[in-house]
C-alpha positions in Angstrom: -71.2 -36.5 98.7 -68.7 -37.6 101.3 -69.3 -41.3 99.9 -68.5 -40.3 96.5 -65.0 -38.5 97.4 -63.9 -41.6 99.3 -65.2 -43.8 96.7 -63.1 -41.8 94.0 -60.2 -41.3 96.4 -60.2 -45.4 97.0 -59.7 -46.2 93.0 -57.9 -43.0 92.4 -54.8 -43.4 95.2 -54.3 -47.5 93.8 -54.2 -46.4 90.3 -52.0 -43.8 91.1 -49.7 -45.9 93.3 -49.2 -48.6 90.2 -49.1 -45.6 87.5 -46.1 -44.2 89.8 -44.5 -47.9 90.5 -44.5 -48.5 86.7 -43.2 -45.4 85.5 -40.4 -46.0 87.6 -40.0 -49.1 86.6 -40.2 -48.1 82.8 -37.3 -45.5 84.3 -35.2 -47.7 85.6 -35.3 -49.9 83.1 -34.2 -47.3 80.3 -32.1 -45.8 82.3 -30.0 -49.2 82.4 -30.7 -49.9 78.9 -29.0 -46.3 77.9 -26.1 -47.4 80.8 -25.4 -50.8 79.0 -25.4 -49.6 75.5 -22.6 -47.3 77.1 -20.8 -49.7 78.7 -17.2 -50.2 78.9 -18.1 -53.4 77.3 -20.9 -51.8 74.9 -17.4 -49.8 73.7 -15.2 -52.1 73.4 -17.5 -54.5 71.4 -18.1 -51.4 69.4 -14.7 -50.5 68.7 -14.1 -54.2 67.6 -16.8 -53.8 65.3 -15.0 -49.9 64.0 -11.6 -52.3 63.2 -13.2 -54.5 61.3 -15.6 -52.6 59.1 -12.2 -50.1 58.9 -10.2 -53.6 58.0 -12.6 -54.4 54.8 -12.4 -50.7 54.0 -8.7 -50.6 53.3 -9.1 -53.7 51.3 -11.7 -51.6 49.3 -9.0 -49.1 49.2 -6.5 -51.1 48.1 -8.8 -52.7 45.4 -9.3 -49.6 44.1 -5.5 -48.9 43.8 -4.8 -51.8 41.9 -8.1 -51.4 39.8 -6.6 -47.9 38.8 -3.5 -50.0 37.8 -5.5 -52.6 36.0 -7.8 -50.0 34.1 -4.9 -48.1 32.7 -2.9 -51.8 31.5 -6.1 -52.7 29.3 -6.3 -49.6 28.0 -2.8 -50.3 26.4 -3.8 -53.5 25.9 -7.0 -52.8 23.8 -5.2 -49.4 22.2 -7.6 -47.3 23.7 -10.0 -47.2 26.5 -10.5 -49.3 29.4 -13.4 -51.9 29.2 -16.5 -50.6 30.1 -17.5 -52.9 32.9 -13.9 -51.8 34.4 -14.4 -48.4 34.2 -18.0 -49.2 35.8 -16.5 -51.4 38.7 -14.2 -48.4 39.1 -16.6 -45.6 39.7 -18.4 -47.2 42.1 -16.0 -48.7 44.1 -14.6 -45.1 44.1 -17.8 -43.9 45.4 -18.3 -46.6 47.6 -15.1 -46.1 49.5 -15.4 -42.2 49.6 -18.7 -42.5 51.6 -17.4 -45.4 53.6 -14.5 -43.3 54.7 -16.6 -40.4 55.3 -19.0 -42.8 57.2 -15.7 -44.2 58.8 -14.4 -40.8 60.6 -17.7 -39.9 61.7 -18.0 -43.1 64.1 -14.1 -42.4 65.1 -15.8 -39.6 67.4 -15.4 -41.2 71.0 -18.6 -39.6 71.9 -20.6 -41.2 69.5 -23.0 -44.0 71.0 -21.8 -47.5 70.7 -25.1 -48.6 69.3 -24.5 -45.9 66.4 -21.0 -47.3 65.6 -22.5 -51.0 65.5 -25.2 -49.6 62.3 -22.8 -47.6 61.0 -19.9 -49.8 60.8 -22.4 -52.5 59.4 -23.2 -50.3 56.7 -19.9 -49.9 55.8 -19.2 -53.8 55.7 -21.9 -54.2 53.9 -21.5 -51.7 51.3 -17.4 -52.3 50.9 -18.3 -55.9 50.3 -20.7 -55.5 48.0 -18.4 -53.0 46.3 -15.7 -55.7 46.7 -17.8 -58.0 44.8 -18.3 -56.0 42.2 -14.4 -55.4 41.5 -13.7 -59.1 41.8 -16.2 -60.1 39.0 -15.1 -57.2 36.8 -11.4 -58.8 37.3 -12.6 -62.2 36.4 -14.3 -60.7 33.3 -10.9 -58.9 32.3 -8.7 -61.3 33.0 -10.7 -64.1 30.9 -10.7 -61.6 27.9 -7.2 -61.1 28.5 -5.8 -64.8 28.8 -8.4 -65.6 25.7 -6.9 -62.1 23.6 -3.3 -61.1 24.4 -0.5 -63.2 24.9 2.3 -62.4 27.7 4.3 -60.9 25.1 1.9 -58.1 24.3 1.6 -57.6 28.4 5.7 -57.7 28.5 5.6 -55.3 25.6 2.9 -52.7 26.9 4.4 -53.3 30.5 8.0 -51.8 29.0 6.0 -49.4 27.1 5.0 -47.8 30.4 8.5 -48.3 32.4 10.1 -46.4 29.1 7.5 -43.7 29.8 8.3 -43.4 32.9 11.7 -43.1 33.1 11.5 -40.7 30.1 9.0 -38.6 32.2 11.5 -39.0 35.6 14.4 -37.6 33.6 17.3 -37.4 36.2 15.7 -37.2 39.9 19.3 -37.1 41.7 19.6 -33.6 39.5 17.0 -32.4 41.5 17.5 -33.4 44.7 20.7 -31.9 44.2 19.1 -28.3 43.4 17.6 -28.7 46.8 20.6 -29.7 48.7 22.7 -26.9 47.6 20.3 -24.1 48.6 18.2 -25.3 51.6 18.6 -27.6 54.6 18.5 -31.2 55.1 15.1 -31.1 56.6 13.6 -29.4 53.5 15.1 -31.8 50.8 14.9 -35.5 52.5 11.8 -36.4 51.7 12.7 -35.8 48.4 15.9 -37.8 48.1 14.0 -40.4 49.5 11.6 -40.4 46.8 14.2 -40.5 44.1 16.1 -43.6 45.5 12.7 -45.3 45.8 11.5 -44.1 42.7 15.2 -45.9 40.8 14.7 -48.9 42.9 11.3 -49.2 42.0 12.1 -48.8 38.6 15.3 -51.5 38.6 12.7 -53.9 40.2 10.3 -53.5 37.5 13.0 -54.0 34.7 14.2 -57.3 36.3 10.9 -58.2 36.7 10.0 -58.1 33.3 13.0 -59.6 32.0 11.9 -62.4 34.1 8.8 -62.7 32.8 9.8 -62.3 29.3 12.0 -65.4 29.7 9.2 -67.5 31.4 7.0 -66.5 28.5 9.2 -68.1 26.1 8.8 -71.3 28.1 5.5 -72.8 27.7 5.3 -74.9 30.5 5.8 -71.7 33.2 3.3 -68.7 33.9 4.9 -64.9 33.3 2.3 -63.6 35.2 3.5 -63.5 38.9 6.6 -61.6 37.4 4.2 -59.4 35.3 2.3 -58.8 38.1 5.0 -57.8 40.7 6.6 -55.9 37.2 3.0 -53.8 37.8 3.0 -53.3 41.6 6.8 -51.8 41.1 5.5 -49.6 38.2 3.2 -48.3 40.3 5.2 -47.6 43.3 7.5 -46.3 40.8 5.4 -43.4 39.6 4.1 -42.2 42.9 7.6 -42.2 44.3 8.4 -39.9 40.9 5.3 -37.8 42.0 6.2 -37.0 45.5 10.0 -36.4 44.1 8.5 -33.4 41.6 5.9 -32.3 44.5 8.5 -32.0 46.9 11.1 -30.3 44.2 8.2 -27.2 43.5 7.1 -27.1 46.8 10.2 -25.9 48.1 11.0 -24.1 45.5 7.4 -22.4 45.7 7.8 -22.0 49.3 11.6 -20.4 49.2 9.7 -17.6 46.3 7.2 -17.0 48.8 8.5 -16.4 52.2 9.6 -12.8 52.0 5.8 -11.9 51.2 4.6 -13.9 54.0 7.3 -12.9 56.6 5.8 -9.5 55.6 2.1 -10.1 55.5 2.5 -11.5 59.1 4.1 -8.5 59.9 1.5 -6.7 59.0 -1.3 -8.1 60.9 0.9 -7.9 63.8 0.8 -3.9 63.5 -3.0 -4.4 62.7 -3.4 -6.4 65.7 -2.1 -3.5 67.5 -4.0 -1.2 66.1 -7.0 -3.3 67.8 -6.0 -3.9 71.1 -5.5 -0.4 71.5 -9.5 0.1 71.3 -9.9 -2.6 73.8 -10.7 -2.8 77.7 -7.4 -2.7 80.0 -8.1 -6.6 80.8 -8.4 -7.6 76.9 -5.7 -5.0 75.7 -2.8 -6.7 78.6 -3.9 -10.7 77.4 -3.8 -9.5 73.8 -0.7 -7.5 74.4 1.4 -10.7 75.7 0.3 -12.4 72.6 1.3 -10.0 70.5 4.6 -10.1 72.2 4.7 -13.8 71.8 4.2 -13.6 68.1 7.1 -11.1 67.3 9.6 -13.0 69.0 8.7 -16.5 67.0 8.4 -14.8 63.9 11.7 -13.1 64.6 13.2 -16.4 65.6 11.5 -18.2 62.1 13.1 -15.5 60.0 16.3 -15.8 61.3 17.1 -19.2 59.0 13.9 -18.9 56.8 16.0 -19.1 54.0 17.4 -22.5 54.6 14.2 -23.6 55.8 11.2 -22.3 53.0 8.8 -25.2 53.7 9.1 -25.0 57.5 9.0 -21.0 57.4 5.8 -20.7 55.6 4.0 -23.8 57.6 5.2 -22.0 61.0 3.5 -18.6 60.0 0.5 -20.4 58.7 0.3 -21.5 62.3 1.3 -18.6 63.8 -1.5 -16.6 61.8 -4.0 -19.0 63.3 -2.6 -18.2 66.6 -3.0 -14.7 66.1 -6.8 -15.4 64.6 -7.7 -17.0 68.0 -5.7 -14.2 70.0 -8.0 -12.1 68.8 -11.3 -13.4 68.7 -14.4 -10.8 68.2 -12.0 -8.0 68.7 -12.3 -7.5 64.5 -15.0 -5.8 62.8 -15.8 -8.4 59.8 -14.2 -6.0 57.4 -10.7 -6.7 59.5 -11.6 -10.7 59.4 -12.1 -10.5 55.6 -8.7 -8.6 55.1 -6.5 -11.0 57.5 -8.2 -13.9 55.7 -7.1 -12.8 52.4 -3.7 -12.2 53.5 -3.2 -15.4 55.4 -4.8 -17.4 52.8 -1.8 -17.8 50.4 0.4 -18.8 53.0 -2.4 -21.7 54.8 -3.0 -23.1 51.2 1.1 -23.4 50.4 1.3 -25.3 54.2 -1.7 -27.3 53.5 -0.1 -28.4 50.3 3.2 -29.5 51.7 1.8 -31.2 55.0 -0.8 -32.8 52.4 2.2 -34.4 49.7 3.9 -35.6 52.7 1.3 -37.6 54.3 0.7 -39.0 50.6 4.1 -40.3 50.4 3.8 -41.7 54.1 0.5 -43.4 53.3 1.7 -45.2 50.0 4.8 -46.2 51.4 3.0 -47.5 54.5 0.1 -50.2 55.3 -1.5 -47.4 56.1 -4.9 -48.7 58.1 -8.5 -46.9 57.6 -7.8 -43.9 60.3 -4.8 -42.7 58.5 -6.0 -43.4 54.9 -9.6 -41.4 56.4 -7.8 -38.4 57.5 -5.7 -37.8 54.3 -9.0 -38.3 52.2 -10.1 -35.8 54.8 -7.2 -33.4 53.9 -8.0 -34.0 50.6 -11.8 -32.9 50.1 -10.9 -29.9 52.7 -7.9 -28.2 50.7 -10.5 -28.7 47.4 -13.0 -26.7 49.5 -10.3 -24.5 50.4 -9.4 -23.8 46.6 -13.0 -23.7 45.8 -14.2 -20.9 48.2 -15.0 -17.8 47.2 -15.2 -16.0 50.7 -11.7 -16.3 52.5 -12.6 -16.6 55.6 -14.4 -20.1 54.7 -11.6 -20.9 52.5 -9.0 -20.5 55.4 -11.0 -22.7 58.2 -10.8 -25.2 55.3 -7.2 -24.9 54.3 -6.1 -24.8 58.1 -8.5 -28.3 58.6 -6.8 -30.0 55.5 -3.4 -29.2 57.1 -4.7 -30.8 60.7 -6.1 -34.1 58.9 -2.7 -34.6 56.5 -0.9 -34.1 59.8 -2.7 -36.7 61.6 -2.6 -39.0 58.6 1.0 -38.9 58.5 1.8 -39.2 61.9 -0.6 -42.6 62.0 1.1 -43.4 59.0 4.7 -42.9 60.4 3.7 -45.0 63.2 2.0 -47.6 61.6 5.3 -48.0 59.6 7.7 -48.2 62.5 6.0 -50.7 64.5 5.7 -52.9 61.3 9.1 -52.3 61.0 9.8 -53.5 64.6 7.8 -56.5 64.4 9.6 -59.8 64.8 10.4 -61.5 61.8 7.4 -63.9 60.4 5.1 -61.8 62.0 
């Protein structure tokens, strides 16, 4: 019997021994696999990989812009609808993108692993440039139908058709800038005025434009379309400038009708709040006191010049309401949640709104890249949740994430603008 133990023990200890070494092996080796994929370098290859699959996505983007453009021209052109095979392309480079951005801001996470953003942002290049591909032959069948069917003088002519629109539709955009300026502060109507000098330029640039083209079309040896194609890009610009003017114009206005009812709603979930950190322990009731404190001295300050100041009012109680939401904590039954959504809602959807038309306007009057133009899709789809909710509760969280994401798209707009604005010339 002694025999057999050591004869067991003497294979047994060996196997053991090279079992152990290898599993440490095997270890060590995934352990430095897992460090390498999360490598400074891993990262930095992977972020290279996030610029360019977010590069190709904004020329999705932009594809998609001027295939919006292009399916609205040949439906003039054909005195009806779009092309089919247009209105294809369209839908599914509109699709495309959507999930591409949605795929995009997911891999923006800095904790997410470097090998993840290489698949994912491969998927997106992939995907965009198929989508890309699509577009482009969809163009090249247009366009040939086009040159073979309509002369430059029936694009001229449906080209002034739509600036003649538009101006119609504009009516007199220094008229309301002007209603702005004599009731509210500078602050609350510059965004506007902005818009309504771009919107004229626009609109001049598009006139001599076309008049350009009209005279090259009556040559024979030159080509109207460059002209009719920068008459189109102006158009363009033209009617999203007049957009932002009129969103700007109601949202003030919306905002200046609606500030006495939020001033007092936020008033009274201040006394609720009271009412609840009387019921709490001594510790909870002095860190919720000294919040409550802070809130009635900003909203005091805020109503002081809320009159002037609508937009800003009603954006600073939305966050202010949040503030108190957080202050708070599980110190509500959900029957006092429910109620303080409902109130607070109103106000969160009319900030959401505003912060959301500005970072529009910054976006189209920027080259905007993928983060900025991923966060105001963000915005987007969250204030349509917002809307769509029926419990309030959800339909706040959603409003007050649409009004984070068209904040951050504007800012990365805004800066994107002003350093290509201080670029060097040429560059």
């Amino acid at each position: 019997m002694p025999e057999l133990a050591a004869t067991i023990l003497g294979w047994l200890v060996p196997a053991l021994v090279v079992f152990g070494v290898t599993a440490i092996v095997v270890a060590v080796i995934a352990w430095a696999v897992r460090r390498a994929r999360r490598s400074p370098r891993a990262r930095a290859g992977a972020e290279q990989e996030r610029a360019k699959a977010g590069a190709t996505l904004v020329k999705l983007d932009d594809e998609v812009g001027e295939l919006d453009l292009e399916v609205g021209l040949s439906g003039a052109l054909y005195g009806g609808d779009a092309p089919a095979s247009l209105r294809r392309a369209r839908l599914t480079a509109q699709h495309v993108r959507d999930d591409a951005f949605e795929d995009y801001r997911a891999i923006s996470d800095p904790a997410i692993a470097p090998h993840e953003v290489h698949r994912v942002a491969a998927r997106i290049e992939r995907r965009a440039g198929e989508a890309l591909a699509t577009v482009a032959a969809a163009r090249r069948e247009h366009g040939a139908w086009v040159t073979a069917n309509v002369s430059a003088a029936g694009q001229i002519d449906a080209a002034r058709r739509r600036l003649a629109e538009l101006t119609a539709s504009m009516g007199d955009p220094a008229a309301l800038v002007a209603e702005l300026s004599s009731r509210f502060a500078e602050e609350e109507w510059r965004d506007a005025s902005r818009s309504a000098h771009a919107a004229l330029s626009q609109v001049s640039a598009a006139e001599r434009h076309l008049d350009a083209a009209a005279a090259r079309a009556a040559d024979p040896s030159l080509s109207a379309l460059p002209d009719l194609a920068a008459a189109e890009r102006a158009l363009r610009q033209a009617e999203a400038d007049a957009r932002n003017l009129e969103e700007t114009h109601r949202l003030v206005l919306q905002a200046a009708q609606a500030v006495p009812d939020e001033v007092a709603s936020a008033r009274t979930a201040l006394r609720q709040a009271s009412v609840t950190r009387e019921h709490l322990d001594a510790p909870d009731a002095a860190r919720l006191g000294a919040e409550l404190h802070a809130f009635d001295d900003e909203l005091n300050r805020i109503e002081t010049d809320a009159a002037r100041h609508p937009t800003r009012t009603v954006e600073a109680i939305a966050r202010l309401r949040s503030r108190l939401d957080l202050a708070l904590g599980d110190a509500r039954t959900s029957q006092q949640r429910l109620r303080g959504a409902r109130t607070a809602l109103p106000g969160t959807l009319a900030a959401a709104r505003g912060a959301l038309a500005q970072a529009e306007a910054s976006v189209s009057r920027s080259r905007a890249g993928a983060d900025a133009r991923s966060r105001l899709l963000s915005a987007q789809r969250e204030l349509a949740r917002a809307r769509q909710a029926q419990d309030p509760v959800a339909a706040l969280d959603a409003a007050r994430r649409a009004m984070r994401d068209a904040e951050d798209a504007k800012a990365l707009a805004d800066f994107a603008r002003q350093a290509g604005s201080a670029s060097p010339p040429g560059r």
